[in-house]
N, C-alpha and C positions, 0 to 999 in steps of 0.2 A: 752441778747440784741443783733442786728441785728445790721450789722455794714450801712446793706442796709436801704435807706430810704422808706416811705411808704407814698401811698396816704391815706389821710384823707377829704373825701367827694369828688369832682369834680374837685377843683381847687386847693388844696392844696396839698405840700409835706414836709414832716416832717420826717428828719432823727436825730437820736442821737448817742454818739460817749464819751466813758470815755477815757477824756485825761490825760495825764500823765503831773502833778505837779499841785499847788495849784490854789483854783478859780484866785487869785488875778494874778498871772502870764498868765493864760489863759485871763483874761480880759483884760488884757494888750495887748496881741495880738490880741481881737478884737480893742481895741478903740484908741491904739498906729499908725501911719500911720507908720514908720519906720520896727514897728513891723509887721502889718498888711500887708505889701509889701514881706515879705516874704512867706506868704501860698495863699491869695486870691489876695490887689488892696490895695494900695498905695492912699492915698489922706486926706486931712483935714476931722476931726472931729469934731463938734461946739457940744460936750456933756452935753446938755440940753435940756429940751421939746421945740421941734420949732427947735434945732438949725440945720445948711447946716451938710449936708454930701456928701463928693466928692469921689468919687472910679473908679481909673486908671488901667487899665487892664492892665497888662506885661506878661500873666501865660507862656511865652516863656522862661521866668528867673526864674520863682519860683522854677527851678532844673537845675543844673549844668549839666545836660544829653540834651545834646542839640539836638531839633526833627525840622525838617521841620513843619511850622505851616501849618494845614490842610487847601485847599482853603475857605472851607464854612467859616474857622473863623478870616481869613486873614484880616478883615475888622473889626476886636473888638480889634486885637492887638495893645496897646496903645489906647482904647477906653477911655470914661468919662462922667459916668455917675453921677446922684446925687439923693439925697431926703432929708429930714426931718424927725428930732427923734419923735418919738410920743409917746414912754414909756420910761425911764429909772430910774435904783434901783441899783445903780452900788455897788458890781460888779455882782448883779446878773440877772438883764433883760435891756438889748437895742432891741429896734425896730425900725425900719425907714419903712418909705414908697419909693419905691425904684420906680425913675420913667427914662426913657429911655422914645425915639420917637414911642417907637411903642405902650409901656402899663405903666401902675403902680400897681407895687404889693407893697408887704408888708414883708418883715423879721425880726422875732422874733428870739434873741438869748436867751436862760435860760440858767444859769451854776448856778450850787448847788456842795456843797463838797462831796465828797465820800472817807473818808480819804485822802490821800496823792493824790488824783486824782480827775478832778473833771467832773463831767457829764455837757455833752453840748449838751445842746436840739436847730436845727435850724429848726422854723418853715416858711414856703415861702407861704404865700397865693395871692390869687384874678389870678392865671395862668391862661389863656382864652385858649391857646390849648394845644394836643396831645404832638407835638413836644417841646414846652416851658415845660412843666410838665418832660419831661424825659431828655432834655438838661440842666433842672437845677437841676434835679436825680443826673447825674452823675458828673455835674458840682460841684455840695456840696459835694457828694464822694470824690473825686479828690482833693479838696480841705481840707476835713478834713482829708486825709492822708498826703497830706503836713503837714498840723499845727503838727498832730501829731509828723511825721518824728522831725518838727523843734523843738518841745517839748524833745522829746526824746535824741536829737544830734544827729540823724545820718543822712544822706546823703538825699536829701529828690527826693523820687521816678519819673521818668520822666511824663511829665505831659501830652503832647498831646497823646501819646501812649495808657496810664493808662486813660484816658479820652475817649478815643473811644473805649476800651473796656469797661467801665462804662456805656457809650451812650448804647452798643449792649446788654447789660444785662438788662439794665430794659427797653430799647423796650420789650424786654418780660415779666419781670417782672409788670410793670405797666399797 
């Protein structure tokens, strides 16, 4: 398995990633906001069909390695966005529809056991360009090496650095 993610048809991206400890812990870092503030966004979860989903960007905190935030993304830091569940099987599929001013997509998580670790599939549809398809490439990248780091214990890798090299990778890649 590829740690890289892949397109699937035009507007989809779909990376997978075997985390280390049980689904149930990994679920918790999705659907926990406390938890959830430490790899990706901070905010209320209403975990039911229909319920609010709020997500607070900080990714300048999700590593103790502190970077100058890059100007293009100087204007998401402390962002807030939201959507609506429209699947859940807890603890193993949450989906929301994920909506911001400019589009609304869609993010599907799957985790399944794989012994003592558990597989997590994040799937991102309805992306309408070039640029959204590979900033949320490396964005998921980035982010599932936090979780993991935070999984693991150890120090979780810096993040604007580690994200624009991500960005420049699957410009070609994708």
């Amino acid at each position: 398995m590829s740690e890289y993610a892949v397109m699937e048809g035009v507007s989809t991206v779909r990376i997978s990633r075997l985390m280390p400890g049980p689904i149930e812990l990994v679920w918790e870092y999705l659907t926990d906001s406390n938890k959830r503030a430490t790899w990706f966004a901070s905010g209320p979860m209403d975990l039911r069909i229909g319920g609010n989903v709020e997500l607070v960007f900080h990714n300048a905190e999700l590593s103790p390695h502190k970077e100058e935030v890059p100007e293009k993304f100087k204007q998401y830091e402390g962002w807030s966005s939201g959507g609506e569940i429209t699947q859940l099987d807890p603890p193993r599929l949450l989906a929301f529809n994920w909506r911001d001013p400019m589009s609304e997509t869609e993010v599907v998580f799957e985790l399944s056991p794989r012994g003592a670790e558990t597989l997590l599939v994040i799937t991102h549809r309805d992306l309408k360009k070039r640029e959204d398809i590979v900033g949320v490439a490396g964005g998921w990248h980035i982010h599932l090496d936090i979780l993991e780091d935070n999984l693991r214990g150890v120090t979780p890798r810096p993040f604007w650095s580690t994200h624009e090299k991500y960005e420049k990778e699957y410009e070609q890649r994708l």
